[in-house]
C-alpha positions in Angstrom: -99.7 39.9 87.5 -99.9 43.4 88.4 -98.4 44.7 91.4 -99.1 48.4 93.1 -95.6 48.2 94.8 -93.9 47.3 91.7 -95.6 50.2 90.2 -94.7 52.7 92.8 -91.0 51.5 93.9 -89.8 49.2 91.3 -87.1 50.7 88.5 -84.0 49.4 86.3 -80.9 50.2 87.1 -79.1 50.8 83.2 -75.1 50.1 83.7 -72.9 50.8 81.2 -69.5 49.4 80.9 -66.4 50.7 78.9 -63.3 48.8 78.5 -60.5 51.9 78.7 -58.4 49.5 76.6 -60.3 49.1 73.4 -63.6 50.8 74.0 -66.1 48.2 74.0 -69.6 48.2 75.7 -71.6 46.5 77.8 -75.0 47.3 79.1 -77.2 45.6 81.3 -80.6 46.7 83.0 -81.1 45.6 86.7 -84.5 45.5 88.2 -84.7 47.2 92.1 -87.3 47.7 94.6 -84.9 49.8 96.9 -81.7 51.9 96.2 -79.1 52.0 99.0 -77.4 55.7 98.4 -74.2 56.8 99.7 -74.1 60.3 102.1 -71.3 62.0 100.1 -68.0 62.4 102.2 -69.6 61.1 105.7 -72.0 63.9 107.6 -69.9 64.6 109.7 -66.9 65.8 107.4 -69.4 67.9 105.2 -69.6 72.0 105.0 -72.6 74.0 106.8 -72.7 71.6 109.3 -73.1 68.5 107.9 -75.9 68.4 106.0 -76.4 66.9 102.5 -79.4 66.9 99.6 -80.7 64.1 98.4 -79.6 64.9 95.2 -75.8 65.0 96.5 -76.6 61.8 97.0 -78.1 60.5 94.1 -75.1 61.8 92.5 -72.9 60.4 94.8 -74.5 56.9 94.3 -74.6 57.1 90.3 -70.5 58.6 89.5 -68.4 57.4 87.5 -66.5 54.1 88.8 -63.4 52.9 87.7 -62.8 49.2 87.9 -59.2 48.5 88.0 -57.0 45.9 89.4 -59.0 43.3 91.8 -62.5 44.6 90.4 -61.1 44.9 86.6 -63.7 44.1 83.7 -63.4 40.6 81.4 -63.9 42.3 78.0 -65.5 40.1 75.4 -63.8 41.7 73.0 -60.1 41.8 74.6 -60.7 38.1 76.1 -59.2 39.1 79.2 -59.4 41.4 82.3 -59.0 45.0 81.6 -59.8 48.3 83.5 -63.4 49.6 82.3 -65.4 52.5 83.6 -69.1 52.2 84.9 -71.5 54.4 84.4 -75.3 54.5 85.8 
């Protein structure tokens, strides 16, 4: 059924995944209610005494990620593990 707090707070989250070794994709949609967002390079350490934007930290929350070593990818396509980059 119909839901007003769905309506209001619920998104998708798209993720995209690249394997860097033979540039295959993988997207996937993930439903949220809430997003927990990062505060760019602590408060404490930021210029003008540290304040932030909500947009630093909407960008903050949807870079660019590298998955590497313990957090590498399993490409489909490579059948193994591989680095891959994840993008929001």
């Amino acid at each position: 059924g119909y839901s007003g707090v769905l309506e209001v707070f619920g998104g998708q989250l798209r993720s995209t995944i690249t394997c860097l070794e033979c540039s295959n994709t993988s997207v996937t949609f993930d439903p949220f209610l809430d997003l927990s967002l990062p505060i760019p390079g602590g408060v404490a350490g930021l210029p003008g005494g540290g304040q932030c934007t909500l947009v630093d930290c909407l960008e903050a929350f949807a870079a660019d990620e590298v998955l590497d070593a313990a957090d590498a990818y399993y490409c489909d396509h490579c059948q193994a593990r591989r680095p891959a980059s994840k993008q929001l």
